[in-house]
C-alpha positions as CSV (number, residue, x, y, z in Angstrom):
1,X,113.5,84.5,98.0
2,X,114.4,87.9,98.7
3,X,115.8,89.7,95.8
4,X,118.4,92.6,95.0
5,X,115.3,94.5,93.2
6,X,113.3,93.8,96.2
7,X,115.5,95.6,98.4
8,X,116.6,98.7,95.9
9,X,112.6,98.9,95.4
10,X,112.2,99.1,99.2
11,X,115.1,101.4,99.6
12,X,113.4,103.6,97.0
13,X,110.6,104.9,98.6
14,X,110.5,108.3,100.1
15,X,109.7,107.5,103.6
16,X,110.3,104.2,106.1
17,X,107.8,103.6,109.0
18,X,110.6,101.8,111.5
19,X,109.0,99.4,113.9
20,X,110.8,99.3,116.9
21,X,112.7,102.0,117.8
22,X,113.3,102.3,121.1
23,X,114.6,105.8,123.2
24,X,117.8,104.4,124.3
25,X,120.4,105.4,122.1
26,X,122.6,102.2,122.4
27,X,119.6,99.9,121.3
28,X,119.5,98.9,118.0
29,X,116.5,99.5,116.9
30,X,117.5,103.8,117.5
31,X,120.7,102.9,115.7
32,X,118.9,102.0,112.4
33,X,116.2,105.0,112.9
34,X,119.4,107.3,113.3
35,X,121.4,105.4,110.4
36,X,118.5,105.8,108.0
37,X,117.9,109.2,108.7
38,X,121.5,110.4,108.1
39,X,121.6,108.7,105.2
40,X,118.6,111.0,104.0
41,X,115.8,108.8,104.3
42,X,112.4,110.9,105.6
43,X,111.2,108.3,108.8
44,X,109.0,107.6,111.5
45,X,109.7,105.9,115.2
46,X,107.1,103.6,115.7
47,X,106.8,102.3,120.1
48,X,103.5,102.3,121.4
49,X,105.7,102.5,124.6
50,X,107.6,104.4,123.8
51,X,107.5,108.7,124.8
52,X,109.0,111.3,122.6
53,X,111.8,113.6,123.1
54,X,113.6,116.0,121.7
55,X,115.7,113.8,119.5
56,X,112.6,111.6,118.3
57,X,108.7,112.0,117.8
58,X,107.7,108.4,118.7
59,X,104.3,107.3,117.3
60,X,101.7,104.5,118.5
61,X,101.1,103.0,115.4
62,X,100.3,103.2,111.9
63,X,97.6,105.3,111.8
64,X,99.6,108.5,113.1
65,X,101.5,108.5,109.8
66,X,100.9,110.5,106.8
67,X,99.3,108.6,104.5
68,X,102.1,108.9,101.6
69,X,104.3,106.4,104.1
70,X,104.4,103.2,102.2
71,X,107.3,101.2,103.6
72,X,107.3,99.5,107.1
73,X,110.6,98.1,108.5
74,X,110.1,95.5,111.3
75,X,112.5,95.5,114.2
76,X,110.4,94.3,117.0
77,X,110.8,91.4,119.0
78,X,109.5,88.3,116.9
79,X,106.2,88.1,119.1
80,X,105.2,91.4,118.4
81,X,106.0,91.3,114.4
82,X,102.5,89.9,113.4
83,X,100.5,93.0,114.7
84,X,103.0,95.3,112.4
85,X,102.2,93.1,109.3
86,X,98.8,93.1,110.2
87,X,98.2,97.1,110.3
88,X,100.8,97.4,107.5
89,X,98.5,95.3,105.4
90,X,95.2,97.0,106.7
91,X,96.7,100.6,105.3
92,X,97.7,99.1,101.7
93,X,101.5,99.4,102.6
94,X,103.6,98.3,99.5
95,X,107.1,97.6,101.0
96,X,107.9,95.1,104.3
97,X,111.1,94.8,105.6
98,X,111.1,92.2,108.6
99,X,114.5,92.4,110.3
100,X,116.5,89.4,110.5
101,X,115.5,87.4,113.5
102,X,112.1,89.6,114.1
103,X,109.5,87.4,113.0
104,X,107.6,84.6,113.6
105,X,106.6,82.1,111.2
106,X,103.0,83.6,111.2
107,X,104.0,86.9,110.2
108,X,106.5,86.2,107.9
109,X,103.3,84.0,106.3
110,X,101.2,86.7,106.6
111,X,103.4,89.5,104.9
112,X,104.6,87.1,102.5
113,X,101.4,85.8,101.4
114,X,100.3,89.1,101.0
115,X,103.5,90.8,99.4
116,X,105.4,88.3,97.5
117,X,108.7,90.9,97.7
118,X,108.4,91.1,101.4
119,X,111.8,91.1,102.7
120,X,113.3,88.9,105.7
121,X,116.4,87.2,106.7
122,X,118.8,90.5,105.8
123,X,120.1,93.2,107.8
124,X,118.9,96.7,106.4
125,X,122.3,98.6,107.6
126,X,123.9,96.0,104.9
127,X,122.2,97.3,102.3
128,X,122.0,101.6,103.3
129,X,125.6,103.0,103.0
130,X,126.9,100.4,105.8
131,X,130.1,101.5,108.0
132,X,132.1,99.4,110.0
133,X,131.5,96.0,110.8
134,X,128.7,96.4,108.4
135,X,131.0,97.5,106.4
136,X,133.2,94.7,106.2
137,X,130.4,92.2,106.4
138,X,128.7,93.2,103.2
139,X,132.4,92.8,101.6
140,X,132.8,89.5,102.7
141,X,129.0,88.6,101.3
142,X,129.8,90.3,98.3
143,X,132.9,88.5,97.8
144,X,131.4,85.2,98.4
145,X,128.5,85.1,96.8
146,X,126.3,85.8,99.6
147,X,124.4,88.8,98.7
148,X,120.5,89.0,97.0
149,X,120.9,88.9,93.6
């Protein structure tokens, strides 16, 4: 069960390692990395695909971060979620945030197993200063009931 302290322990750390960010600016993946990073948060574009640009430094994976980066938030396809866990869990990560809708039941297993306050099933821009219809859906939640507690 995914917990308000989980979350507001998550949101704490200095810097997110964001799985899935992609270089087109109307993907969502970008729109969380740009979110998050106005909102003061130090992170990292992770897309072994992906190429940098002026906007973004995209890294490979896990390894090109500093070592201080504690936090991974999961935004890949489901498919691709269980390699994430897997390197997360390799570098003694404390914090996993797995996207709603981005993982299978094997990662979600895996990270859960491993990090009881792993969360899954909510929507990060809920929960980081949300605007618009993030806005208003994280009112309605609150209003009935519907947010971690």
């Amino acid at each position: 069960m995914v917990t308000k302290a989980n979350i507001e322990s998550f949101l704490s750390q200095p810097a997110i390692a964001v799985a899935g960010v992609s270089s087109q600016k109307n993907k969502f993946g970008n729109q969380v990395y740009q979110s998050l990073k106005s909102n003061g948060y130090q992170v990292y574009a992770l897309n072994p695909k992906a190429v940098s640009n002026p906007e973004i430094d995209f890294k490979k994976n896990l390894d090109e971060l500093p070592s201080e980066v504690k936090a991974l938030l999961i935004l890949t396809r489901p498919e691709n979620s269980q390699q994430w866990v897997e390197q997360a869990i390799k570098k003694g990560y404390s914090h996993i945030w797995i996207q709603q809708g981005c993982h299978t039941a094997e990662s979600l297993e895996t990270a859960k197993n491993t990090l009881p306050g792993t969360i899954h099933g909510e929507c990060i821009l809920m929960h980081t200063n949300p605007k618009g219809i993030h806005a208003f859906h994280r009112f309605l939640r609150k209003l009935f009931g519907g947010m971690p507690k």
